[in-house]
C-alpha positions in Angstrom: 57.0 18.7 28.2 54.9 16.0 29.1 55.6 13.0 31.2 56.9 10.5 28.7 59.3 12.8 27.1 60.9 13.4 30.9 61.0 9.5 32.0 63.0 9.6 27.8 65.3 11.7 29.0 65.7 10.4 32.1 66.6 7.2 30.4 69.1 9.0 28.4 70.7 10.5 31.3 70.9 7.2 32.6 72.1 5.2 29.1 75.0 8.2 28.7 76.2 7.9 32.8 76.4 4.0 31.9 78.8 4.3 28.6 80.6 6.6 30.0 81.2 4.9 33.3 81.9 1.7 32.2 85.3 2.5 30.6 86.5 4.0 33.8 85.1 1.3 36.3 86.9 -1.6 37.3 83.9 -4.2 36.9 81.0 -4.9 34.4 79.1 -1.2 35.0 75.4 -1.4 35.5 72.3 -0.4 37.7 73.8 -2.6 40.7 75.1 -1.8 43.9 78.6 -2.6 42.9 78.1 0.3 40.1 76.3 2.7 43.0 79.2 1.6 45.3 81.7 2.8 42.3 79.6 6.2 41.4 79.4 7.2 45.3 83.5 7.4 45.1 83.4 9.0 41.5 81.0 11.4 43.3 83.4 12.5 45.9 86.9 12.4 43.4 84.3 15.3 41.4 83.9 17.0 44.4 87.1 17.5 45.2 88.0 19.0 42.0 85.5 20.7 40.7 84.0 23.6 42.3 80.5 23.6 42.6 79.6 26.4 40.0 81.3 23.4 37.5 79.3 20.3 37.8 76.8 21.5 35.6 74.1 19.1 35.4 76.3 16.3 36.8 74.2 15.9 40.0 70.9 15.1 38.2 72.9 12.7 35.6 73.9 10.4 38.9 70.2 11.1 40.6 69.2 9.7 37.3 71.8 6.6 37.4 71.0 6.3 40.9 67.3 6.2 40.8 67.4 3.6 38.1 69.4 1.0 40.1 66.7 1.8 42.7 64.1 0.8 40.2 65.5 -2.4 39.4 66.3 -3.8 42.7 62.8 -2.7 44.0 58.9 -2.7 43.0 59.4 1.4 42.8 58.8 3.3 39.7 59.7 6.8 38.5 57.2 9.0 38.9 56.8 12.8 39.6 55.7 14.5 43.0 53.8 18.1 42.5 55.8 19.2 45.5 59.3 17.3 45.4 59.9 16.6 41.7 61.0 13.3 39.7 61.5 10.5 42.6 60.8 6.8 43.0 57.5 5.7 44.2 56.9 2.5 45.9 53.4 0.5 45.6 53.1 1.4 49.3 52.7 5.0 48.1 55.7 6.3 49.7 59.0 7.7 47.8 62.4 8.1 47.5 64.0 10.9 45.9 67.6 9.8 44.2 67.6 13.4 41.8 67.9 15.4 45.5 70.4 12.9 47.4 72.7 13.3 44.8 72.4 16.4 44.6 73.1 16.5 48.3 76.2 14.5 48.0 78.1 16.7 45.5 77.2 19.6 48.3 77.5 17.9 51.8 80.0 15.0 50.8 80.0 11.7 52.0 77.5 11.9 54.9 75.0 12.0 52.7 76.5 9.2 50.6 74.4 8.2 47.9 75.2 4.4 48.1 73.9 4.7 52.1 70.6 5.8 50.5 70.2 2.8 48.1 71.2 0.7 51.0 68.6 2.1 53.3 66.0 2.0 50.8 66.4 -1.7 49.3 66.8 -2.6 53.3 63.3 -0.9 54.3 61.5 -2.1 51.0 62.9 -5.8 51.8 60.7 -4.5 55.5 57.9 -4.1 54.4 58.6 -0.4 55.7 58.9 1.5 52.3 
C-alpha cells in the first residue's frame, strides 16, 4: 500500500474517532487537548471493561486521534519510521510515536497516560528540545 493510501486511512481513523466521540463528549470534540484530556478517560472506562483480546483495533484508532492533535498543535508531520512504524516527525528530525503510546495505555493504564504524552511533547517542542 503505498504511503498516501496509509496517511487516507489514517485520516479516516481519525474523521470516524471524531464523529463518534463528539456525541458522547461534554464539549465541542476536536484535535485539542480538551478532546485528548476526554479520550485519555474514555481510554481507561475501555479498559476496564473490555478485555484486552476485545479492543480490536481500538488502540490504533486513538494513536490515530492522538497523533493528529499532535500534528496540529506542533510543526510535526506524519510520517513513517522503517524501524518504529507510523509516528510524528518533527523538523528537528526527531519523533513521537502516538500509534505505540496508546497502545501502551489500553495495556499499562494510566501511567502511561496518553494526554501526559501530548503534554510532554507540545512542552519540549515549545523548548526547542523536540
Amino acid at each position: 500500500m503505498e504511503l498516501e493510501d496509509q496517511l487516507r486511512r489514517i485520516q479516516a481513523n481519525v474523521d470516524l474517532f471524531i464523529a463518534q466521540c463528539a456525541p458522547a463528549s461534554d464539549h465541542d470534540f476536536g484535535l485539542d487537548r480538551a478532546s485528548v484530556e476526554w479520550v485519555d478517560g474514555f481510554v481507561e472506562r475501555q479498559r476496564a471493561r473490555l478485555a484486552p483480546g476485545e479492543l480490536g483495533a481500538l488502540p490504533s484508532v486513538v494513536g490515530c486521534f492522538l497523533g493528529a492533535c499532535l500534528v496540529e498543535a506542533t510543526p510535526g508531520r506524519w510520517a513513517r519510521d522503517e524501524e518504529q512504524g507510523w509516528g510524528i516527525e518533527f523538523p528537528s528530525g526527531n519523533w513521537a510515536f502516538p500509534i505505540s503510546k496508546a497502545r501502551k495505555q489500553f495495556e499499562e493504564g494510566p501511567g502511561d497516560s496518553i494526554l501526559a504524552f501530548y503534554d510532554m511533547t507540545l512542552a519540549l517542542v515549545r523548548d526547542g528540545r523536540l
